[in-house]
ROGULO-364804 format. One record per residue (C-alpha): residue in one letter; residue number from 1; y, x, z. Coordinates in nm, 3 decimals, padded with zeros to 5 digits. Each point is the difference from the previous one (the first is absolute). Last residue first. Layout:
BEGIN
+------+-----+---------+---------+---------+
: code : pos :   north :    east :      up :
+------+-----+---------+---------+---------+
:    A : NUM :       Y :       X :       Z :
...
+------+-----+---------+---------+---------+
This chain:
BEGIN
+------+-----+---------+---------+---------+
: code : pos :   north :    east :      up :
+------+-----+---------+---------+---------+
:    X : 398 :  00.185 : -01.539 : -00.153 :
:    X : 397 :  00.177 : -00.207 : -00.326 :
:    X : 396 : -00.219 : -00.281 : -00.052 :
:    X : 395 :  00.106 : -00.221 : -00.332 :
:    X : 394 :  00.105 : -00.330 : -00.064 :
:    X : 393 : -00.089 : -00.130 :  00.327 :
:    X : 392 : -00.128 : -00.350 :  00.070 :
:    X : 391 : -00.343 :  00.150 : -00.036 :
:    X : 390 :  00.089 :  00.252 :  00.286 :
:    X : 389 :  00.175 : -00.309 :  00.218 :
:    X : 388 : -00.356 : -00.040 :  00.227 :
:    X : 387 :  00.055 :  00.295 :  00.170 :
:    X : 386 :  00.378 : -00.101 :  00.098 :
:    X : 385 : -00.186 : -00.259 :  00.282 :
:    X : 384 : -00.098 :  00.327 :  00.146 :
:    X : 383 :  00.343 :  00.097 : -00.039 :
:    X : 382 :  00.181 : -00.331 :  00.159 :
:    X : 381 : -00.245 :  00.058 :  00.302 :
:    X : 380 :  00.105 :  00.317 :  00.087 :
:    X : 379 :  00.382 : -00.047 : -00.064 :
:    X : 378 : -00.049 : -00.291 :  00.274 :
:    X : 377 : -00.151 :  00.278 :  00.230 :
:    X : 376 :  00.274 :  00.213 : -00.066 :
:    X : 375 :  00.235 : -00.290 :  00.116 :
:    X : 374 : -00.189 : -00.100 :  00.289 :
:    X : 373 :  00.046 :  00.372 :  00.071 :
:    X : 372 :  00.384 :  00.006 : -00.034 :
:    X : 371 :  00.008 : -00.292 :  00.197 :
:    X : 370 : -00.254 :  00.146 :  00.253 :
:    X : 369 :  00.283 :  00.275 :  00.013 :
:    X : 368 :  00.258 : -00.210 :  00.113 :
:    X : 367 : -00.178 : -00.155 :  00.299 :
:    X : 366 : -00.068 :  00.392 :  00.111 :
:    X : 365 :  00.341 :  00.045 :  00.006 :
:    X : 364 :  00.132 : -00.232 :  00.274 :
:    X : 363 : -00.206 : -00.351 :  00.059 :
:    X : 362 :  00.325 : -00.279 : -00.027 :
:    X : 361 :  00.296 :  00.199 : -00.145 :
:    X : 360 : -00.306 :  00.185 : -00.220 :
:    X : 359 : -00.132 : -00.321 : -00.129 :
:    X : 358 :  00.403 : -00.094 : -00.104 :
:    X : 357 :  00.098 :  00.298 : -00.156 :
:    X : 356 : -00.350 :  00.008 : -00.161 :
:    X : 355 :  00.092 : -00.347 : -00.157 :
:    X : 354 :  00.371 :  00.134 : -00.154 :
:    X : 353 : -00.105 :  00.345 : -00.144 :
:    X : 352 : -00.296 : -00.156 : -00.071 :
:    X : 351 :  00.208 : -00.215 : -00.248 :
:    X : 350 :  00.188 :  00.256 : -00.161 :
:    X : 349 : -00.280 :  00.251 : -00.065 :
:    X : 348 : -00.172 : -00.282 : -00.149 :
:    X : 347 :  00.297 : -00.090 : -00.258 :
:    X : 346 :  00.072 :  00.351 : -00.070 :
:    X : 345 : -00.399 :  00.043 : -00.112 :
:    X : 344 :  00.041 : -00.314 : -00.227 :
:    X : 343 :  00.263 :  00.105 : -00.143 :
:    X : 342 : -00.136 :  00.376 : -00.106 :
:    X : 341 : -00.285 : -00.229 : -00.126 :
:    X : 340 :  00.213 : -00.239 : -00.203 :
:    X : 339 :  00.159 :  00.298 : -00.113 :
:    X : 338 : -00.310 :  00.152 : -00.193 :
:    X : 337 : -00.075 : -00.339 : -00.138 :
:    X : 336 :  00.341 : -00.015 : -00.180 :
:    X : 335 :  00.000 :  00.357 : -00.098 :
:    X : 334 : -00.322 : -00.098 : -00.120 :
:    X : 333 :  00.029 : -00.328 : -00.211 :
:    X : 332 : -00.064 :  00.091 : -00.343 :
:    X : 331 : -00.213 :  00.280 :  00.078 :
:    X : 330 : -00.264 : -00.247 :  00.060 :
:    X : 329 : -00.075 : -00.097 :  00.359 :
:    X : 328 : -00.341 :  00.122 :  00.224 :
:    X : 327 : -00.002 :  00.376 : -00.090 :
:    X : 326 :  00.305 :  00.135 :  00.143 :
:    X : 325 : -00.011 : -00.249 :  00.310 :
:    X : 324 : -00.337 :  00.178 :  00.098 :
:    X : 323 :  00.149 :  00.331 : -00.067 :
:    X : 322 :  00.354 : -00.093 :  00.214 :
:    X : 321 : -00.265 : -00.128 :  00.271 :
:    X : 320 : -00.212 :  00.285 : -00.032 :
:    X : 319 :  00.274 :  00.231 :  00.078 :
:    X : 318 :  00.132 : -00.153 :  00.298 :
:    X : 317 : -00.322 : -00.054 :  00.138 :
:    X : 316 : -00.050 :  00.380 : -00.020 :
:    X : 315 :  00.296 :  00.021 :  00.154 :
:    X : 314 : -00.037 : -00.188 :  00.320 :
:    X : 313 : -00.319 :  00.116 :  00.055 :
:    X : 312 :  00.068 :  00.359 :  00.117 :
:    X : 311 :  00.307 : -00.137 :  00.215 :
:    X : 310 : -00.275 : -00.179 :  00.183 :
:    X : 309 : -00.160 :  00.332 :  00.129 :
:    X : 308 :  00.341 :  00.093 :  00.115 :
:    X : 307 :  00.126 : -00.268 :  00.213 :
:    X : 306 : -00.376 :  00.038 :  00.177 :
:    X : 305 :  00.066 :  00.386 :  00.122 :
:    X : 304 :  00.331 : -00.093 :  00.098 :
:    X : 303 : -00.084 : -00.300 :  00.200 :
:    X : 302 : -00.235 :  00.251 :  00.155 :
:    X : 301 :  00.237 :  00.252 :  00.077 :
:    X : 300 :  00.262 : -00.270 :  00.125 :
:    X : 299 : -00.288 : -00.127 :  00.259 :
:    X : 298 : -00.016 : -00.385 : -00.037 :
:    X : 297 : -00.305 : -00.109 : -00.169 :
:    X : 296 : -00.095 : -00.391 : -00.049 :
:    X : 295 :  00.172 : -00.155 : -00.255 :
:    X : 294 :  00.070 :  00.331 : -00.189 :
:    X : 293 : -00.410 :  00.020 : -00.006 :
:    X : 292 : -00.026 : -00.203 : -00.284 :
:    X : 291 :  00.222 :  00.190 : -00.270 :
:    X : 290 : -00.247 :  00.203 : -00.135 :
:    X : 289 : -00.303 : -00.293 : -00.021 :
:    X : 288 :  00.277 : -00.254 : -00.179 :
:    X : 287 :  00.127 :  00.344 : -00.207 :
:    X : 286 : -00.356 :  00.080 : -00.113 :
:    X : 285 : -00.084 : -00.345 : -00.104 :
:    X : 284 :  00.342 :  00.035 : -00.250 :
:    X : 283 : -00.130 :  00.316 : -00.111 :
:    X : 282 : -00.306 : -00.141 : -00.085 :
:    X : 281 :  00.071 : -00.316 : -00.177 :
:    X : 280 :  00.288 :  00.252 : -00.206 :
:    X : 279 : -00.303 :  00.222 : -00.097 :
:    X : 278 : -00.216 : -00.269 : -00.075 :
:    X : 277 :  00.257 : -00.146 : -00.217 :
:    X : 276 :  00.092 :  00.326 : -00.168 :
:    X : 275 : -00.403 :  00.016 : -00.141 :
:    X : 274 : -00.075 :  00.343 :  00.023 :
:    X : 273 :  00.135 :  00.324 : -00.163 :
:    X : 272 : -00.055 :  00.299 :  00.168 :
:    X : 271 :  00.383 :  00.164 : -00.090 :
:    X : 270 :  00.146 :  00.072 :  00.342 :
:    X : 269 :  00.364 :  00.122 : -00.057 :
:    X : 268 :  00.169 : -00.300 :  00.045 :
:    X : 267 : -00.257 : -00.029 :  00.318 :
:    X : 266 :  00.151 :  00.275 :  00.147 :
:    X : 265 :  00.363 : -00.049 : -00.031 :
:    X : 264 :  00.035 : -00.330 :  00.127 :
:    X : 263 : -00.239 :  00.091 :  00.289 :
:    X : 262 :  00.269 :  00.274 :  00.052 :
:    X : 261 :  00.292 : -00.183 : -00.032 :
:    X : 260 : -00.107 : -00.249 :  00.259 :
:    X : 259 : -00.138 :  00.268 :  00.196 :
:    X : 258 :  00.333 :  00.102 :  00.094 :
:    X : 257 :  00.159 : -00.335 : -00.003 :
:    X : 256 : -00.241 : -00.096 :  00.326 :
:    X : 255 :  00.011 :  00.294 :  00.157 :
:    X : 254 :  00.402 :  00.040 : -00.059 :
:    X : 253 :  00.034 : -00.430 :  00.133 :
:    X : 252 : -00.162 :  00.147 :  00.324 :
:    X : 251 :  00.210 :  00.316 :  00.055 :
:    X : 250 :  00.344 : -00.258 : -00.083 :
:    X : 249 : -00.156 : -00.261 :  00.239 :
:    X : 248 :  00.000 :  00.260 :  00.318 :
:    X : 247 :  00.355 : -00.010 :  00.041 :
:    X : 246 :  00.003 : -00.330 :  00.164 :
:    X : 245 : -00.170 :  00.126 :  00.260 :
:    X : 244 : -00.036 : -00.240 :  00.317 :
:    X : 243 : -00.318 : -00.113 : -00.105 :
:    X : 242 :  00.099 : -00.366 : -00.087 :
:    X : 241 :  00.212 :  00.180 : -00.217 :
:    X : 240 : -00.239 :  00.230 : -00.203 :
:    X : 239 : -00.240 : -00.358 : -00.082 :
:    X : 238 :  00.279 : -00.201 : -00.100 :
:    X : 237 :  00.128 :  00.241 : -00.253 :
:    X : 236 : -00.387 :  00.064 : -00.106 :
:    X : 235 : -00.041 : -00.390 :  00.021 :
:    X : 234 :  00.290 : -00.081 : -00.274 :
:    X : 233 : -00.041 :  00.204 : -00.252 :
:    X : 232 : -00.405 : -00.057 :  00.007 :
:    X : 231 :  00.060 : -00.397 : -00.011 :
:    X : 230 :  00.269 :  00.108 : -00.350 :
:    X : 229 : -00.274 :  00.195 : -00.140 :
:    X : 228 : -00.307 : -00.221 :  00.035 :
:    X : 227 :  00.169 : -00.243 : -00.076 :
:    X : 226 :  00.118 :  00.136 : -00.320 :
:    X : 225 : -00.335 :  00.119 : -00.039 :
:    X : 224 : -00.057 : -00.383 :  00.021 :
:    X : 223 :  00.189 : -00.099 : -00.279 :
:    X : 222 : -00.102 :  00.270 : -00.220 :
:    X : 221 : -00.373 : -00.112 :  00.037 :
:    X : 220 :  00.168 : -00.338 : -00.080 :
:    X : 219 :  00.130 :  00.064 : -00.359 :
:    X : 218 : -00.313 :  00.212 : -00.069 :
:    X : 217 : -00.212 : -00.344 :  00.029 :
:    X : 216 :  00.258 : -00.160 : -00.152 :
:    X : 215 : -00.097 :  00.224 : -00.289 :
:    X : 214 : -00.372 : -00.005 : -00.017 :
:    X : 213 :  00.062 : -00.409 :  00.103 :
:    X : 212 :  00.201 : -00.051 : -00.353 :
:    X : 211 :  00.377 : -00.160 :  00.031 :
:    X : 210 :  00.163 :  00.318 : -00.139 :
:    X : 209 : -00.256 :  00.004 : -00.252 :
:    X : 208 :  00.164 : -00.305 : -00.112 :
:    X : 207 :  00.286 :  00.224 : -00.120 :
:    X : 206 : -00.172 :  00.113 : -00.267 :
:    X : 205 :  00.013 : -00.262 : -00.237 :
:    X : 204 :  00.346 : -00.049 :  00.048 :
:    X : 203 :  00.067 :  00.358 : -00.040 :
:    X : 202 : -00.186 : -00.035 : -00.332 :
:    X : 201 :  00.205 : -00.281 : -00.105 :
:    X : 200 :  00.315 :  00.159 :  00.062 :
:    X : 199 : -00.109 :  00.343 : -00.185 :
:    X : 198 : -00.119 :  00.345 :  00.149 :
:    X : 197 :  00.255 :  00.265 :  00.107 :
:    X : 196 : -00.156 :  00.374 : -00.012 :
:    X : 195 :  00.006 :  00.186 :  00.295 :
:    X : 194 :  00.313 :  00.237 :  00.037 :
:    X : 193 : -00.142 :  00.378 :  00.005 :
:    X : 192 :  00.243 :  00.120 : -00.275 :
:    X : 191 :  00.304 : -00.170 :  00.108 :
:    X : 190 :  00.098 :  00.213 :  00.315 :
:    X : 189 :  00.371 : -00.140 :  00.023 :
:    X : 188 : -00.142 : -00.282 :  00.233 :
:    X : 187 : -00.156 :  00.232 :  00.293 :
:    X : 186 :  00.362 :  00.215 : -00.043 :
:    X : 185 :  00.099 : -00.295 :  00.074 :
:    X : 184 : -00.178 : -00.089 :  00.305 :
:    X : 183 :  00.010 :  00.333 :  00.112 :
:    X : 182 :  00.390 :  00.005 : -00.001 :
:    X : 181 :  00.032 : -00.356 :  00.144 :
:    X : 180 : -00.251 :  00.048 :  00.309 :
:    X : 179 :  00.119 :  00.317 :  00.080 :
:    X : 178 :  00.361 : -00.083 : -00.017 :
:    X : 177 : -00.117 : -00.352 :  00.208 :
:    X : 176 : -00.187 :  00.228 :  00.273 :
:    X : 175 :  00.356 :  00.191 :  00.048 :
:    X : 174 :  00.288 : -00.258 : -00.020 :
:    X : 173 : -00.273 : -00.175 :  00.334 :
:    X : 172 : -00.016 :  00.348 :  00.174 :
:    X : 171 :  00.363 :  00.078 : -00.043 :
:    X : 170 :  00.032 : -00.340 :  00.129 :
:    X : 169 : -00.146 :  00.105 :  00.335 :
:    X : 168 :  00.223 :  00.298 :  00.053 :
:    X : 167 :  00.006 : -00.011 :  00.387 :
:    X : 166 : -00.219 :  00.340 : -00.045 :
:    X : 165 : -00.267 : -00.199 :  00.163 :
:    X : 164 :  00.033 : -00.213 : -00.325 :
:    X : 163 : -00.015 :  00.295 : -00.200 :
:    X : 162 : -00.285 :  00.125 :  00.163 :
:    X : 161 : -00.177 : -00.306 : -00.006 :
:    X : 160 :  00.045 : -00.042 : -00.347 :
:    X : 159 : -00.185 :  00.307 : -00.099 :
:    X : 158 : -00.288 : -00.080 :  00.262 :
:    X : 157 : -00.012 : -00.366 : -00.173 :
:    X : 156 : -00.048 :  00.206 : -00.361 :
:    X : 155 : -00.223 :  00.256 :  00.081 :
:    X : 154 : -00.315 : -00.147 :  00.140 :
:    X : 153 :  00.031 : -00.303 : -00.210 :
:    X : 152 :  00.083 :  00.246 : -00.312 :
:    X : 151 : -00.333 :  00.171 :  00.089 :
:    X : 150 : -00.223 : -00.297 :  00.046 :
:    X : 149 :  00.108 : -00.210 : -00.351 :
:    X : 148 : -00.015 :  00.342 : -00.156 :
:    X : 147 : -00.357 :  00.078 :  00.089 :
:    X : 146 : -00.085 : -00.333 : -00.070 :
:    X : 145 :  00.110 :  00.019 : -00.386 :
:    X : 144 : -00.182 :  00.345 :  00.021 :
:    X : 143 : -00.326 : -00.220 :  00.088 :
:    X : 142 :  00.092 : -00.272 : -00.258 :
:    X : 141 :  00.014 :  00.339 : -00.221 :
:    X : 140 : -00.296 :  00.117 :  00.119 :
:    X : 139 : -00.232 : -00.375 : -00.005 :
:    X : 138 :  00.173 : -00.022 : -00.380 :
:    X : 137 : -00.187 :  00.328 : -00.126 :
:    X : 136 : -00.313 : -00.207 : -00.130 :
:    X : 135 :  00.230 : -00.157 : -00.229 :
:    X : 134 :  00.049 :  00.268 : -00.262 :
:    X : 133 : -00.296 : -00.127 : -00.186 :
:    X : 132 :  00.221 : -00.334 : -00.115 :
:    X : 131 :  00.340 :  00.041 :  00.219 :
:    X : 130 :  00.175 :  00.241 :  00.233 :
:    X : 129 :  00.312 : -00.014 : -00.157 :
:    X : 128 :  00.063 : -00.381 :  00.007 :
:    X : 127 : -00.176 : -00.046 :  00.389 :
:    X : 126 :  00.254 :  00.293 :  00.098 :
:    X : 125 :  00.247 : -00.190 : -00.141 :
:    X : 124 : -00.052 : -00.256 :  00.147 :
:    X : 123 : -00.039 :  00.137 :  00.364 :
:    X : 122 :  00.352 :  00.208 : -00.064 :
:    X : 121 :  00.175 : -00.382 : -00.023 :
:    X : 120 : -00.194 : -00.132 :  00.292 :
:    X : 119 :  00.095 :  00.338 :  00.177 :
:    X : 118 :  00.335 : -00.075 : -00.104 :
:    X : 117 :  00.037 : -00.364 :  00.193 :
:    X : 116 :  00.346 : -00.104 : -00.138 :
:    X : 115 :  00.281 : -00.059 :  00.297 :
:    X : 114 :  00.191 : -00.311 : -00.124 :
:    X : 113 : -00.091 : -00.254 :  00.216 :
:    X : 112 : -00.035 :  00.265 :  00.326 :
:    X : 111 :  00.394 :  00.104 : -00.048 :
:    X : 110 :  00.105 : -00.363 : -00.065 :
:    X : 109 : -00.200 : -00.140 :  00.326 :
:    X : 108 :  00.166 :  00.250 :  00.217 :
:    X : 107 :  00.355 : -00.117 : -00.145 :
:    X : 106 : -00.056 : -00.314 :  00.079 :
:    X : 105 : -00.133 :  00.128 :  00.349 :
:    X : 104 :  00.301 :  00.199 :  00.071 :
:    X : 103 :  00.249 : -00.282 : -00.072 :
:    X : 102 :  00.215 :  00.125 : -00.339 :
:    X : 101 :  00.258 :  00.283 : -00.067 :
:    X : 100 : -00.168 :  00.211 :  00.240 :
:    X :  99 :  00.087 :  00.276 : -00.209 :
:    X :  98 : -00.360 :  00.160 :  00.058 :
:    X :  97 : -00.121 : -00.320 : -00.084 :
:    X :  96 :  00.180 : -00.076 : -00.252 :
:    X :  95 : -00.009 :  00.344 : -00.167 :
:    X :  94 : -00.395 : -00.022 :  00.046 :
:    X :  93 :  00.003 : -00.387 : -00.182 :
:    X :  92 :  00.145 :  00.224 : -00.263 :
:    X :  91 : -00.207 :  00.277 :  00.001 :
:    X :  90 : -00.254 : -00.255 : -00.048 :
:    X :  89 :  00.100 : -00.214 : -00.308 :
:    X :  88 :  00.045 :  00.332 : -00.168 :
:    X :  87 : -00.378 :  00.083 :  00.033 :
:    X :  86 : -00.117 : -00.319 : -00.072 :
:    X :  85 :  00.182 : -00.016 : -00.355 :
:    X :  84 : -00.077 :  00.374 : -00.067 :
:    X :  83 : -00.381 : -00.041 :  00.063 :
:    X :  82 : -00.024 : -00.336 : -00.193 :
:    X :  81 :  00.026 :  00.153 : -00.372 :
:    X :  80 : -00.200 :  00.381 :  00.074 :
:    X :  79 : -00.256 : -00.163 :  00.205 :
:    X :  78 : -00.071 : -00.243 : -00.272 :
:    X :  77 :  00.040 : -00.359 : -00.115 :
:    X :  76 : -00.231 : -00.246 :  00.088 :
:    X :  75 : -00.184 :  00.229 :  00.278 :
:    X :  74 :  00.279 :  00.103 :  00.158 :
:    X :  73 :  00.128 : -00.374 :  00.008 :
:    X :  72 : -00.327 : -00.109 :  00.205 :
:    X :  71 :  00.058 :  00.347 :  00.239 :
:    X :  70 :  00.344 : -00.089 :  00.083 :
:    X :  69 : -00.142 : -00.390 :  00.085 :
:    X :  68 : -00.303 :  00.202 :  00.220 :
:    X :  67 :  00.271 :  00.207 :  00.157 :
:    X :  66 :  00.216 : -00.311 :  00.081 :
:    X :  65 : -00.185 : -00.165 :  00.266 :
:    X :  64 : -00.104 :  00.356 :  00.230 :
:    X :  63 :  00.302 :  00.159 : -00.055 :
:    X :  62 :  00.205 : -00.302 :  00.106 :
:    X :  61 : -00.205 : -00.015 :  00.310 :
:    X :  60 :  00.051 :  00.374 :  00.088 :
:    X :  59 :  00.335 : -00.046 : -00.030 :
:    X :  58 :  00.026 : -00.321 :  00.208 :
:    X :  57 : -00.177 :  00.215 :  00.232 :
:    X :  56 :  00.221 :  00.263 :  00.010 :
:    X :  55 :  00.307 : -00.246 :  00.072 :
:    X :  54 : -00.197 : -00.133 :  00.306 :
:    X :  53 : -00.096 :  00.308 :  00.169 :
:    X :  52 :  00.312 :  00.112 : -00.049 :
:    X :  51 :  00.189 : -00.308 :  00.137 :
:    X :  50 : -00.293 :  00.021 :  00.290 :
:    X :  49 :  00.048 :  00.357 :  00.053 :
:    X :  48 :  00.401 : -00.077 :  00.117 :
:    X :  47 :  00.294 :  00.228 : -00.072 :
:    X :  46 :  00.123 : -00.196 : -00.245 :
:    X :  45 :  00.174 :  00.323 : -00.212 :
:    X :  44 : -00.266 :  00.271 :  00.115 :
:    X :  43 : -00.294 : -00.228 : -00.017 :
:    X :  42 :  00.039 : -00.118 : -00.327 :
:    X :  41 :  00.049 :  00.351 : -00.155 :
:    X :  40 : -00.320 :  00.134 :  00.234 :
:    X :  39 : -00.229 : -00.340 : -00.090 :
:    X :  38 :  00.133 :  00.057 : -00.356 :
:    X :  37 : -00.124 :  00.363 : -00.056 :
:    X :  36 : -00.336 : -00.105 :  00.205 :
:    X :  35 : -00.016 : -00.226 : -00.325 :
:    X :  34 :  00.146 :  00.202 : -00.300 :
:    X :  33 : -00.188 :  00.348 :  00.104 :
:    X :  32 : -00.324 : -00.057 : -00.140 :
:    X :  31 :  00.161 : -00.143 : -00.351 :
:    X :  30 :  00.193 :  00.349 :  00.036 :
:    X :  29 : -00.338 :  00.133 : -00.059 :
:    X :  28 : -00.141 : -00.269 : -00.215 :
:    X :  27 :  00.299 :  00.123 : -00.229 :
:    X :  26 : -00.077 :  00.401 : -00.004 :
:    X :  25 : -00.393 : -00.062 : -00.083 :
:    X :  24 :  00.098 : -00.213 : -00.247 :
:    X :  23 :  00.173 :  00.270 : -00.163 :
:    X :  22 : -00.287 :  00.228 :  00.050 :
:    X :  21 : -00.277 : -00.223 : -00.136 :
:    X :  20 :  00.207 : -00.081 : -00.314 :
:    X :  19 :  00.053 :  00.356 : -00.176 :
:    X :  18 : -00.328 :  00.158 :  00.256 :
:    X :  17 : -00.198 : -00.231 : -00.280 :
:    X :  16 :  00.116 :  00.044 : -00.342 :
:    X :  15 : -00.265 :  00.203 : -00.133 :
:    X :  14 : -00.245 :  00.017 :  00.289 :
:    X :  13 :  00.084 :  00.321 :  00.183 :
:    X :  12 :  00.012 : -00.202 :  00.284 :
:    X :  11 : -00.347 : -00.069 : -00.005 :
:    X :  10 : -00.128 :  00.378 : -00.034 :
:    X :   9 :  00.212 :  00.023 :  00.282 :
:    X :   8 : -00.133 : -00.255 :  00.216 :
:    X :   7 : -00.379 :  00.067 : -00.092 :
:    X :   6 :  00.084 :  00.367 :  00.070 :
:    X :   5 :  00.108 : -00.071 :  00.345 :
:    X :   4 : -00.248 : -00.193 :  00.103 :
:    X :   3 : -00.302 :  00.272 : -00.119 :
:    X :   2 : -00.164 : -00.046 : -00.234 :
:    X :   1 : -00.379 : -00.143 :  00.086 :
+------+-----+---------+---------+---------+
């Protein structure tokens, strides 16, 4: 087996490829920044959490309804026609917010309406490149897709942060929308990896695949990661504080994003072939049985220990669920598809943000990790189920 490294490079050396990859790269990274960038702008001039709390999740909500709809128009008329448009229409609901020439959470709203999902945008054209006996290289590049997700979310809130520490905080927020304008188009300039538009009546036609179980299926696993994600946020926090040390939730988040990235990186590299939905029904088993013993253990070491086994499997599903996604709609409709899964992942982060703040207010920490578990578990059944999807699929891409 080549070594992970090589398989990267050689795929980046893909005519065309580092050309859009590394733009996008530079917009999801201020796209990582744009909501903690908010919560410190918002926070500064109300000085109240709740009115940032608030105005970032109208944000996040916007993000999640209208990245689907920016995704739909993408795929009716090109990266290189809508990009622009979208673009535009956010740095200015940025000036108005940074202006504050409208209410915060109007404002809020704009910025997440109009923020276009790049790694969407990169995952098409990935899928465009990397097509007919080329395809067998799409697990790598939806694993270097995840390898940028992970790095610029590492990266970008710490970035902000110290800005907003700074007392700069809409430094941080100018900042994460330059990044997010330039790379996006820059991302739309780069012509020569664009898929290929399809007619009106065979993006009709393909857009009932968007209603077919292999892809709702997909739809949901994203759901609950993002449950999975948002119940985890939330109990680590709670978990360091009912200790007495707050401090300790930055060492535990680093174990868990640490071998985030490198599961991520591993198994982009592992080329064994297999059927991806046993894969994905087995990495999503292997995060239920990893993240079981949060509910009951409650020595930091060992809460360590377990955070970092499950960052291992969150990747891999990650992966498999862009793959599986990949190869249940026509090309017709995958930027489309692609965001409805980045939505759906924002949606269930969102929501267990809100029920585990509530189990943990009533049972403390542990009570917010058997969300997160009931949500693995839930992930666990929805793949097995995914076993029976293969002859749905139009192709499997392991």
């Amino acid at each position: 087996m080549p070594s992970a490294s090589a398989n990267y490079r050689t795929l980046l050396r893909t005519s065309g490829a580092a050309a859009f990859f590394i733009p996008s790269v530079v917009g999801r990274l201020g796209i990582a920044m744009t909501g903690i960038g908010i919560v410190w702008l918002v926070h500064a001039r109300a000085g109240s959490y709740a009115a940032a709390g608030l105005v970032t999740g109208g944000f996040a909500v916007a993000d999640a309804v209208a990245g689907p709809q920016i995704g739909r128009l993408v795929d009716r008329f090109g990266q290189a026609r809508v990009l622009p448009w979208a673009l535009g229409a956010h740095a200015g609901a940025v000036a108005l917010l940074l202006a504050g020439a409208v209410p915060d959470l109007v404002a809020g709203v704009l910025v997440g309406a109009t923020l276009p999902q790049l790694g969407a945008l990169s995952a098409a054209r990935w899928s465009a490149l990397l097509s007919g006996e080329r395809a067998t290289a799409l697990p790598t590049a939806f694993a270097l897709e995840a390898l940028a997700n992970g790095l610029s979310y590492l990266a970008g809130p710490a970035l902000v942060s110290v800005l907003g520490a700074a007392g700069r905080p809409g430094a941080g927020v100018l900042l994460a929308a330059t990044l997010v304008v330039g790379g996006g188009l820059t991302l739309a300039a780069e012509r020569g990896t664009t898929p290929t538009l399809t007619g009106s009546a065979e993006r009709r036609h393909a857009g009932r695949a968007l209603l077919r179980a292999a892809f709702l299926r997909q739809v949901a696993l994203g759901l609950t990661l993002g449950v999975f994600f948002g119940a985890m946020q939330v109990s680590v926090t709670a978990y360091a504080v009912g200790r007495g040390t707050p401090d300790a939730a930055a060492p535990l988040y680093f174990a868990s994003n640490c071998t985030n990235l490198l599961g991520g990186w591993a198994y982009g590299a592992w080329r064994h072939g297999g059927s991806a939905r046993r894969h994905q029904a087995a990495a999503a088993a292997g995060l239920a049985l990893a993240s079981f013993p949060l509910t009951i253990l409650d020595a930091p070491l060992a809460i360590g220990g377990t955070l970092a086994l499950t960052g291992l499997a969150v990747p891999v599903l990650l992966i498999l669920t862009s793959v599986l996604i990949e190869s249940s709609v026509p090309r017709a409709v995958l930027t489309q598809a692609f965001t409805w899964g980045n939505s759906a992942s924002a949606a269930g982060i969102a929501a267990a943000a809100a029920v585990a703040g509530r189990v943990v207010d009533a049972g403390g920490a542990h009570g917010g990790f058997a969300v997160a578990v009931v949500a693995a578990m839930a992930m666990t059944v929805l793949a097995l189920g995914g076993l029976r999807d293969a002859s749905a699929a139009k192709d499997e891409r392991p």
